[in-house]
C-alpha positions as CSV (number, residue, x, y, z in Angstrom):
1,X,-89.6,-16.4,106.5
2,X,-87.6,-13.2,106.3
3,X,-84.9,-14.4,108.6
4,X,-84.1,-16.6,105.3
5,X,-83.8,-13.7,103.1
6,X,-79.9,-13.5,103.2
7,X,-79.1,-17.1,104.1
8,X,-76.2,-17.3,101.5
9,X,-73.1,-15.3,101.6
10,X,-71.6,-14.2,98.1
11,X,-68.6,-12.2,98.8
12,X,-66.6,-15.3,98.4
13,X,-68.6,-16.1,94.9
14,X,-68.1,-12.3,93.6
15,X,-64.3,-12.4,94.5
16,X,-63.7,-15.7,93.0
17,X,-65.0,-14.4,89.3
18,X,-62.7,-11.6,89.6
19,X,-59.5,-13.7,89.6
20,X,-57.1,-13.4,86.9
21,X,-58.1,-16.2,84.3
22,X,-55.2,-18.6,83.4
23,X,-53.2,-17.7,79.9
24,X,-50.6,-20.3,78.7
25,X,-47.4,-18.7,77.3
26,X,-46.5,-21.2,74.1
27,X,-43.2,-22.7,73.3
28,X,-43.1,-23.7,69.2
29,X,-39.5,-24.6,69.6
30,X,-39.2,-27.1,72.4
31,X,-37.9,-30.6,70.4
32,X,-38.4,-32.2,74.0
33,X,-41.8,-32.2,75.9
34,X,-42.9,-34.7,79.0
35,X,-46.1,-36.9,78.1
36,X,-48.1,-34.4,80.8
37,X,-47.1,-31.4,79.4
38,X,-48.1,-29.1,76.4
39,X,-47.1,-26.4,74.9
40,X,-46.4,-24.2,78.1
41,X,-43.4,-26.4,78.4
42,X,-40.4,-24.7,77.1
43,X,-37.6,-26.7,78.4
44,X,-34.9,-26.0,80.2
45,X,-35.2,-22.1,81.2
46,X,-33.5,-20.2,84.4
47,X,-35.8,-18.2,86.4
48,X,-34.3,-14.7,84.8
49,X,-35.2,-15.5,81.4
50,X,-38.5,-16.8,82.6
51,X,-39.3,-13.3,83.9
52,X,-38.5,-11.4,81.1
53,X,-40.8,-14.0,78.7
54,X,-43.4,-13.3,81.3
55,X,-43.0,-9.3,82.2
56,X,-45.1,-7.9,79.9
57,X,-48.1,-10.9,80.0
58,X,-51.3,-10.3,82.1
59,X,-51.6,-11.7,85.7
60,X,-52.8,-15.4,84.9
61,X,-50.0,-16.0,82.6
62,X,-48.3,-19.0,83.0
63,X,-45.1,-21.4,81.9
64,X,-43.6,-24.9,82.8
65,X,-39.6,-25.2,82.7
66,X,-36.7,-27.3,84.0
67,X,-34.6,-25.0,85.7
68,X,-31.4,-27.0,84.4
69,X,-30.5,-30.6,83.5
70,X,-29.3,-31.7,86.9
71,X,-33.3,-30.7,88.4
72,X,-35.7,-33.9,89.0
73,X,-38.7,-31.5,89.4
74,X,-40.7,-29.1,86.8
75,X,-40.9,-25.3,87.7
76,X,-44.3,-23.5,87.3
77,X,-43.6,-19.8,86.7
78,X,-46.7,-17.5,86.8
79,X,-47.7,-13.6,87.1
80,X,-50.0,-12.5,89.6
81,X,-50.7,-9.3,91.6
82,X,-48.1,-7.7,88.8
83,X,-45.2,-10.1,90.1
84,X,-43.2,-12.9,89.2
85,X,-43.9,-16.3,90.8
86,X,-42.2,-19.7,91.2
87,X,-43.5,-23.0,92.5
88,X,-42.1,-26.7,92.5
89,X,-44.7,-28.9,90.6
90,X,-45.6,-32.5,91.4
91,X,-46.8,-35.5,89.2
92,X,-47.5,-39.2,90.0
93,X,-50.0,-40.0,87.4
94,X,-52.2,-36.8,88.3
95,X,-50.8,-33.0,88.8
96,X,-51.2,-32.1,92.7
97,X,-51.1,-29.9,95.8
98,X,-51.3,-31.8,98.6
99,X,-54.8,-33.4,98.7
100,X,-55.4,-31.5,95.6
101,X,-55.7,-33.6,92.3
102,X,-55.8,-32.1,89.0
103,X,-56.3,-34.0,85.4
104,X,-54.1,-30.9,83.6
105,X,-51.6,-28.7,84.2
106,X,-54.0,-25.8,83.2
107,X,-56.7,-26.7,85.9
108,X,-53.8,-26.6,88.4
109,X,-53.0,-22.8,87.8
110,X,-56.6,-21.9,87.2
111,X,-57.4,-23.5,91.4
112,X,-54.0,-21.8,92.0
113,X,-54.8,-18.7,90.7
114,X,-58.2,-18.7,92.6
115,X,-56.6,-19.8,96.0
116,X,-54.3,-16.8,95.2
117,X,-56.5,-14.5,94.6
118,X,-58.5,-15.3,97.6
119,X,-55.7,-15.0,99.7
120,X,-55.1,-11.7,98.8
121,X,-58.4,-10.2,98.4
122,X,-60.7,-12.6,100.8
123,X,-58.7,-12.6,103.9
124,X,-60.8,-10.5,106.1
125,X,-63.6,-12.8,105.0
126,X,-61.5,-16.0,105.3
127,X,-60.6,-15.1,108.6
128,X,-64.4,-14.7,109.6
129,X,-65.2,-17.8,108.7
130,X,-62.1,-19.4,111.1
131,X,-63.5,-17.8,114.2
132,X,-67.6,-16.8,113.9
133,X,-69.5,-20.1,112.9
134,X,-72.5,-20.7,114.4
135,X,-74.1,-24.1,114.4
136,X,-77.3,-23.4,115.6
137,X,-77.9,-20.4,113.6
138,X,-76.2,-21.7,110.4
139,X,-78.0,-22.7,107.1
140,X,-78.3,-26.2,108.2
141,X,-80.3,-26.3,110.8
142,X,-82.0,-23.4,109.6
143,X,-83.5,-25.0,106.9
144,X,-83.8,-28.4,108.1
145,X,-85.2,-27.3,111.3
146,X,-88.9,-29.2,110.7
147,X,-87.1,-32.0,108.9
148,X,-85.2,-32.8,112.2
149,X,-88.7,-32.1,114.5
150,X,-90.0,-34.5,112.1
151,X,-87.3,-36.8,112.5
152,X,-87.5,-36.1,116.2
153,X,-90.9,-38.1,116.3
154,X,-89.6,-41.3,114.0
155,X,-86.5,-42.0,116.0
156,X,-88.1,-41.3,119.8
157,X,-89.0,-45.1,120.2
158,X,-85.7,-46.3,119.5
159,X,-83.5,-43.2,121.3
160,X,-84.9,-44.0,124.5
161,X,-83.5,-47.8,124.2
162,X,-80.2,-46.8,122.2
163,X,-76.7,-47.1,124.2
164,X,-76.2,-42.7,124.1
165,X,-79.6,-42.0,125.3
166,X,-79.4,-45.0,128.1
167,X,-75.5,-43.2,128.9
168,X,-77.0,-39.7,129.1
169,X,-80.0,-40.8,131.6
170,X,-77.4,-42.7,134.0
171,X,-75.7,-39.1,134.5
172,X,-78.6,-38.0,136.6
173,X,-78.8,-34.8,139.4
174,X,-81.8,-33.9,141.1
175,X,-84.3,-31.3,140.1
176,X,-86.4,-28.9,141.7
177,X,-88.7,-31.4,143.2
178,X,-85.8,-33.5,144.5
179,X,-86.3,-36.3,141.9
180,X,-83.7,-37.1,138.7
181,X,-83.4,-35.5,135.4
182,X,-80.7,-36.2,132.7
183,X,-77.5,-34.2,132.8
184,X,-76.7,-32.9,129.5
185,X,-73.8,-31.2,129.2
186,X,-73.5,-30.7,125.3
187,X,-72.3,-27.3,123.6
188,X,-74.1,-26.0,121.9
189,X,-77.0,-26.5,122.6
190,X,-79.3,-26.7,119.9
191,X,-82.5,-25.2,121.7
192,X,-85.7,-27.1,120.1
193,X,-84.1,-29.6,118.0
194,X,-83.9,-32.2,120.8
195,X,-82.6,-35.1,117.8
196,X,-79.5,-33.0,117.4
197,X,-78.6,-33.6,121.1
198,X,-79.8,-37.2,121.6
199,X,-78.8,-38.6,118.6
200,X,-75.0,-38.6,119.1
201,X,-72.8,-39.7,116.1
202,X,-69.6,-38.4,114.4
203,X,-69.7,-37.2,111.1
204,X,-67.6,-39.4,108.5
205,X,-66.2,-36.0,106.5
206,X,-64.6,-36.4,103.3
207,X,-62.6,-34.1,101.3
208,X,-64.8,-33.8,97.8
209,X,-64.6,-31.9,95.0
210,X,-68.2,-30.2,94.2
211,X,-70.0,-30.1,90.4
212,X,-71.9,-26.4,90.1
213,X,-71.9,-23.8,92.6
214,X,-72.2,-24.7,96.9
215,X,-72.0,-23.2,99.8
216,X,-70.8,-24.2,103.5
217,X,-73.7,-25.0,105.6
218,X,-72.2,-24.2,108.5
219,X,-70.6,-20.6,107.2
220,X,-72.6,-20.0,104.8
221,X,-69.9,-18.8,102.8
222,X,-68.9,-20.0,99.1
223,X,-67.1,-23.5,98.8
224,X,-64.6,-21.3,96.6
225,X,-62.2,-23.2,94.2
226,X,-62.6,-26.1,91.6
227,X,-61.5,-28.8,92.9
228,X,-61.6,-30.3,96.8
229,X,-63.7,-26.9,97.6
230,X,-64.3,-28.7,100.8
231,X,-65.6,-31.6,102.5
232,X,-69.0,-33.6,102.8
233,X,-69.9,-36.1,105.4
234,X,-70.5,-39.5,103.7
235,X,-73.5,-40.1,106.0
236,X,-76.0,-37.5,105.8
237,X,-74.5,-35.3,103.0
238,X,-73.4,-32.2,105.4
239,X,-70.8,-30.2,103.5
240,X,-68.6,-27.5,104.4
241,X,-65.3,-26.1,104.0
242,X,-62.8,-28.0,106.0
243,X,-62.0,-25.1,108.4
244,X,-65.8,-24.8,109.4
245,X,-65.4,-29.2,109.9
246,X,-63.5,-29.1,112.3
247,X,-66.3,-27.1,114.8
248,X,-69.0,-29.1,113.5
249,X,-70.7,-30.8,116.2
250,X,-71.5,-34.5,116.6
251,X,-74.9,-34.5,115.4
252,X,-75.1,-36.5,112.3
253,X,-78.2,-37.8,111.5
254,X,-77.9,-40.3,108.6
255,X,-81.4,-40.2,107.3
256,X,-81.7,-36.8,106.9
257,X,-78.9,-37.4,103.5
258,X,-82.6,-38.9,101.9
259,X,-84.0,-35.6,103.3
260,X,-81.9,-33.2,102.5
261,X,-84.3,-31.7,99.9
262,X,-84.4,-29.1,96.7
263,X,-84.2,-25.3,98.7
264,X,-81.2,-23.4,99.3
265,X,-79.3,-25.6,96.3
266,X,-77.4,-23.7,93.3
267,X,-79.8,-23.2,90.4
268,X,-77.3,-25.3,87.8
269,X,-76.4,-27.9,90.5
270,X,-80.0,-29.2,91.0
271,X,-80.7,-29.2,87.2
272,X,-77.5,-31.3,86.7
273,X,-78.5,-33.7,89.2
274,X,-82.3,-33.8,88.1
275,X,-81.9,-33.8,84.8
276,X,-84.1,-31.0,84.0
277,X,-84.1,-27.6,82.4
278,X,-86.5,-26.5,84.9
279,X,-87.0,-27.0,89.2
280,X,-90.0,-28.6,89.4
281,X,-90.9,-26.6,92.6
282,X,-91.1,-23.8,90.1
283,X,-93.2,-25.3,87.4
284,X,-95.5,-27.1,89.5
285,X,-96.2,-23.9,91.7
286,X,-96.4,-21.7,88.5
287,X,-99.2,-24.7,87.1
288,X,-101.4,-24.7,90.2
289,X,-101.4,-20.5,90.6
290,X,-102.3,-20.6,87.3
291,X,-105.2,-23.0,87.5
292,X,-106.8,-21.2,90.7
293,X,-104.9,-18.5,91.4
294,X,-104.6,-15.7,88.5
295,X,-107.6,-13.7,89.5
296,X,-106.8,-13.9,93.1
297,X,-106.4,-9.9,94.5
298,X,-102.7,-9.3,95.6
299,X,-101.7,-12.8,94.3
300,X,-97.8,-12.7,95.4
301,X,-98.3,-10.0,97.5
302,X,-100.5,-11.3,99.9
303,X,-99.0,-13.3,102.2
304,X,-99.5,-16.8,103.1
305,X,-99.6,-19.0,106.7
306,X,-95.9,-19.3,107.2
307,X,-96.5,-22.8,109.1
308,X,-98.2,-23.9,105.8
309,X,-96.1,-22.5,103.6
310,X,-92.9,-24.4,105.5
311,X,-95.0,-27.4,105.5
312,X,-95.3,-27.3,101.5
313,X,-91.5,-26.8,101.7
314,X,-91.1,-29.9,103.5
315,X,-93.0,-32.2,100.8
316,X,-91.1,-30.7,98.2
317,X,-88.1,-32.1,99.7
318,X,-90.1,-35.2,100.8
319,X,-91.8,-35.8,98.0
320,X,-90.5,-34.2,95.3
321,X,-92.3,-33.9,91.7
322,X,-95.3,-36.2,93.5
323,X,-96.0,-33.1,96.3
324,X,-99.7,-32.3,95.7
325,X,-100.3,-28.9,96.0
326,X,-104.2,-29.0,95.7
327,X,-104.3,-29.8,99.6
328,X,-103.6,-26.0,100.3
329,X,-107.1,-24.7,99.6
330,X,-105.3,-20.6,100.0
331,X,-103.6,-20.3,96.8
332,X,-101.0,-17.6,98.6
333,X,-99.3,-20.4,100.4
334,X,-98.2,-21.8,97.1
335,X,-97.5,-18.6,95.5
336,X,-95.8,-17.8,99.1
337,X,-93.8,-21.5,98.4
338,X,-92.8,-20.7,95.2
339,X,-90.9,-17.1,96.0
340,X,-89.5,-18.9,99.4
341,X,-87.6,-21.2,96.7
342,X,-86.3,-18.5,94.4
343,X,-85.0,-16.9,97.7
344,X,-83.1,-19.1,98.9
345,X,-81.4,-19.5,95.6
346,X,-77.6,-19.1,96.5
347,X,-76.9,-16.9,93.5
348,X,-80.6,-15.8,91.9
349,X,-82.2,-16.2,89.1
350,X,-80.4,-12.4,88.0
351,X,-76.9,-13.2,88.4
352,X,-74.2,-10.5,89.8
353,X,-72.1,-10.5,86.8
354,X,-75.3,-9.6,84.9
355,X,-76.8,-7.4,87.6
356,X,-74.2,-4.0,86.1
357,X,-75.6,-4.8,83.1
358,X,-78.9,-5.0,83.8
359,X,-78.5,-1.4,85.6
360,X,-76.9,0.3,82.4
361,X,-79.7,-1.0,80.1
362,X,-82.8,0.5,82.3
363,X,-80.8,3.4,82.2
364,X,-80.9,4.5,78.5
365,X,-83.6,6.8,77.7
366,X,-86.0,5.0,75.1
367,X,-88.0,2.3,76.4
368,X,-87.1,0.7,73.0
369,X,-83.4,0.7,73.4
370,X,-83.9,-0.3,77.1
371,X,-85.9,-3.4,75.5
372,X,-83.1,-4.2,73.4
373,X,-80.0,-4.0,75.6
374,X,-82.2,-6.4,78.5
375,X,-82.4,-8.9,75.8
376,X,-78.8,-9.2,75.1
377,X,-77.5,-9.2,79.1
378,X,-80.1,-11.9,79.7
379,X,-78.0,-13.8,76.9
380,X,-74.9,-13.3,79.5
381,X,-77.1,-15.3,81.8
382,X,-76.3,-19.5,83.2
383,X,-78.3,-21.4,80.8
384,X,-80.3,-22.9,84.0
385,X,-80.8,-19.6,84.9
386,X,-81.8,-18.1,81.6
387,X,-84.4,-20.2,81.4
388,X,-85.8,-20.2,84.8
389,X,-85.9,-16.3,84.6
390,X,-87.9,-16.4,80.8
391,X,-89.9,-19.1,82.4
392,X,-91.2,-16.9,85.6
393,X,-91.2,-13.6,83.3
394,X,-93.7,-15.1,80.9
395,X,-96.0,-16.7,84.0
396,X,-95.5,-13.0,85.5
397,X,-96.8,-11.3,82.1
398,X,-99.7,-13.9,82.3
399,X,-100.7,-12.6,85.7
400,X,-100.5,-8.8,85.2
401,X,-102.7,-9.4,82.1
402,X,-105.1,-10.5,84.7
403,X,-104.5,-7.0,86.7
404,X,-108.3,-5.8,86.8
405,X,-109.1,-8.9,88.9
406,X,-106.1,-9.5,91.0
407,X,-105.0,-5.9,91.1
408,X,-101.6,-7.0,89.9
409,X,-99.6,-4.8,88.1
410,X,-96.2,-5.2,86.2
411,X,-94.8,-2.8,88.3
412,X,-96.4,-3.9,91.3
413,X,-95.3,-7.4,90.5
414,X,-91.9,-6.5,89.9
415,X,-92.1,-4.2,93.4
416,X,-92.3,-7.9,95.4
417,X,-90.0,-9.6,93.2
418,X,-87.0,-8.0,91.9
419,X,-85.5,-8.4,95.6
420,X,-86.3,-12.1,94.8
421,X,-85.0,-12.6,91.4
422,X,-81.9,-10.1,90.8
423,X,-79.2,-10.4,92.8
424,X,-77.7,-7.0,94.2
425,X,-74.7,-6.1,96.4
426,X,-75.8,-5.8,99.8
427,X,-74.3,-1.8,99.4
428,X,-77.2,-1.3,97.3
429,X,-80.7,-0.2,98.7
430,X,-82.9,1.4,97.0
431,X,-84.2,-1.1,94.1
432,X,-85.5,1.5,92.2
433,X,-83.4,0.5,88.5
434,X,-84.3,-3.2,89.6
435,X,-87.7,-2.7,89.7
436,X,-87.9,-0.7,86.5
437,X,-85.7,-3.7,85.0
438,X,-87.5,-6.0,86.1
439,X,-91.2,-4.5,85.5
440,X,-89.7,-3.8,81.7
441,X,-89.1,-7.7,81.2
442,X,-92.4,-8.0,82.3
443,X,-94.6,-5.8,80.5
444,X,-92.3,-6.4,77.7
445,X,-92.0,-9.7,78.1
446,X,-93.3,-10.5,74.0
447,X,-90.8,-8.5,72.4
448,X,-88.0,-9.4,74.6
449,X,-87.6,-13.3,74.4
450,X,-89.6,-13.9,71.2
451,X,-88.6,-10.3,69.2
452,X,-92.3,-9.0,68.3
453,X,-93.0,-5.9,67.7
C-alpha cells in the first residue's frame, strides 16, 4: 500500500490559498447603480482616476465603472501582482467568462483572482500537467484497480457477444503456433485491467462546477478554482480538469459511477454528500479495534495482509455503512484499513494552513503552554476535519492507556501516524516536531479538547 502514500498532489491546493482575497472598493456617492451591481459600482470613471482610487489598495482590490456614457459594456478594474488591471465584463442574466457562470460580481473576481494567481505562480506545475499524464498509473485506476478486476468477471459473458469485442476478434494474425489471436492495437495499454481495453466506450464529459475540495483523477493535481474547476463524465463519474480530458482514453465503464466508493475523496466533500459529521469507515473501524483489538501487541503498527486489507477497502465502497468487519478474524487488517483511508485523504486530517502552526506550538518550552497553543490551532481546523482529528485522538488515548498489553505507546502511536494524519510539505523529512505534536495531543488528549486539568 505504500505506492498510495502520495497519491494526491497539493501544490495546486497550497498555491490556491495564497491568492490575494477579493476587497470591494465602495462608492457612497453613485445616484445611479445597474440591478447586478453593488456598491463597487461607481459610475462613470476613466481608467486614470481608477488607478489612483486603487494605488494604494492591497492586490485583490477591486471596482466596476463605465468608462464614459457612449460604452455598452462595464469595466472591471483590479490590483494584482502590485499592478493596475482592466477587463471588459459580461452579463446576460448571470456574470461570465466564457463557460464560466457566476451568481455575483464578487465570485467573478474571487475565480479571477485565483486563475490569476495560478497563472503566475503555478505555471511550471500547469505546464506538467499538459504534457506528463499517465493513465495507467493515475489515481483512477490506481484505486479502482480490484473494482474493474471485479467488474472484469460480471461483464465477461456479455463482452464476448457485444459488437467491440466481436470487431476486435475479426482483426485476427497468427500466433506462435500458427493459429489466430486478436489484434489489439490500443494505447495504452492498461496491463491487467483487461475491462479497460474490451469495454470500449467514450466518455460523455461535462464541464461542472465541484462542492468541497477534488482532485483530477488523471493528474492528480487540484481541480483549482470555484467554479467549472473541471469536468466529469456523466456516465461513470470520472472527473478531471479539462486539459487532462482531452488524453483520457476511451474506457468508460458506466457501472463503476455506483462503484466509485468512499477513499481518496476530500474529508468535507464526503461528509456533505453523506450527511455526517463523521466517515463511517472511520467509526466503524475505530468500534471493531476497540471491541477486539486494544490489547493486541503493536496494534497499528503491525501490519496487515495487504490483499485483505484491499479487499475490506472494496466493501467499504461496495457496501458502505453495511460492510461487516467481523469476517476479518486478524484485527491488523482493520486497523491496517482504517490508516489506508486517512492516507489517502487529499488534504489530511492536519491541514497545511494549520501544519506552521502546529510546528510553532510544539516548539515552546513548557509542556503546558505547548498544550494550550495545540488547542487553539486545532480551532483553525475544517469543521469535518476538527472533528475527525478529536475523534481518532481520543480512540488513540484509549489505546495507549492499554500500552502494557499492546506495547502501544503515545509516542509510539504517534511515530506510525503523524505521517498519516498531518499534512507536511514534501521539503520536510524528518517528522520529529510532528511526532511530538502529535504524541502531545495524544497523551494530552483530556486537557486539550475538554480543558481538565
Amino acid at each position: 500500500m505504500e505506492n498510495l502514500k502520495n497519491i494526491w498532489k497539493p501544490e495546486l491546493y497550497r498555491i490556491q490559498m495564497e491568492a490575494p482575497v477579493p476587497k470591494r472598493i465602495i462608492c457612497e456617492n453613485c445616484t445611479y447603480k445597474p440591478e447586478f451591481y453593488g456598491k463597487e459600482y461607481h459610475g462613470i470613471m476613466g481608467h486614470k482616476e481608477a488607478t489612483l482610487l486603487l494605488e494604494e489598495e492591497p492586490n485583490g482590490a477591486f471596482l466596476i465603472r463605465k468608462g464614459n456614457e457612449n460604452n455598452d459594456f462595464y469595466t472591471l478594474t483590479w490590483r494584482f501582482n502590485d499592478k493596475i488591471h482592466h477587463y471588459k465584463l459580461y452579463y446576460d442574466g448571470t456574470h461570465y467568462i466564457k463557460e464560466k457562470r457566476y451568481e455575483t460580481i464578487y465570485d467573478l473576481v474571487a475565480d479571477g483572482l485565483i486563475t490569476c494567481h495560478m497563472e503566475l505562480c503555478a505555471h511550471h506545475i500547469l505546464d506538467m500537467i499538459n504534457s506528463r499524464a499517465s493513465y495507467t498509473e493515475s489515481p483512477y485506476v490506481t484505486l479502482n484497480r480490484r473494482k474493474i478486476n471485479t467488474l472484469t468477471k460480471i461483464h465477461q459473458p456479455s463482452l464476448k457477444t457485444s459488437p467491440t469485442f466481436n470487431r476486435l476478434e475479426s482483426k485476427t494474425g497468427p500466433d506462435i503456433k500458427g493459429g489466430k489471436k486478436p489484434l489489439l492495437d490500443l494505447s495504452p495499454t492498461i496491463g491487467d485491467n483487461p475491462l479497460l481495453y474490451k469495454y470500449h466506450k467514450s466518455h460523455s464529459f461535462k464541464v461542472h462546477t465541484f462542492k468541497g475540495l477534488n482532485w483530477c483523477e488523471l493528474c492528480a493535481n487540484f481541480l483549482w478554482g470555484f467554479t467549472a474547476q473541471g469536468v466529469k463524465c456523466e456516465d461513470c463519474g470520472f472527473i478531471a480538469h479539462s486539459k487532462c480530458s482531452e488524453r483520457v482514453p476511451n474506457h468508460c465503464v458506466p457501472d463503476l459511477k455506483k462503484l466509485r466508493g468512499v477513499f481518496g475523496i476530500d474529508l468535507t466533500t464526503l461528509l456533505n454528500a453523506h450527511s455526517s459529521t463523521l466517515p463511517f469507515v472511520v467509526k466503524k473501524c475505530v468500534n471493531e479495534i476497540e471491541a477486539r483489538g486494544m490489547d493486541s501487541e503493536g496494534i497499528y503498527r503491525v501490519s496487515g495482509f495487504a490483499d485483505e486489507i484491499e479487499a475490506l477497502k472494496m466493501a467499504f465502497d461496495r457496501d458502505g455503512e453495511a460492510a461487516d468487519l467481523s469476517v476479518y478474524s486478524n484485527i491488523n487488517v482493520v486497523a491496517g484499513t482504517l490508516k489506508l483511508y486517512l492516507r489517502l485523504l487529499p488534504v489530511p486530517l492536519i491541514t497545511y494552513e494549520v501544519h506552521p502552526k502546529l510546528v510553532s506550538a510544539i516548539q515552546m518550552k513548557t509542556t503546558a503552554v505547548q498544550v494550550t497553543m495545540l488547542r487553539e490551532c486545532l480551532d483553525s481546523l475544517p469543521p469535518a476535519h476538527f472533528n475527525c482529528l478529536q475523534y481518532m485522538v481520543q480512540h488513540l488515548h484509549r489505546v495507549s492507556q492499554q500500552a502494557e498489553l499492546n506495547k502501544m505507546s503515545p509516542y509510539n502511536l504517534s511515530t506510525v501516524f503523524a505521517p498519516t494524519l498531518v499534512a507536511t510539505p514534501p521539503a520536510i523529512t524528518n517528522l520529529a516536531c510532528e511526532i511530538r505534536a502529535l504524541q502531545v495531543l495524544i497523551e494530552y488528549c483530556p486537557q486539550i479538547y475538554y480543558g481538565n486539568k
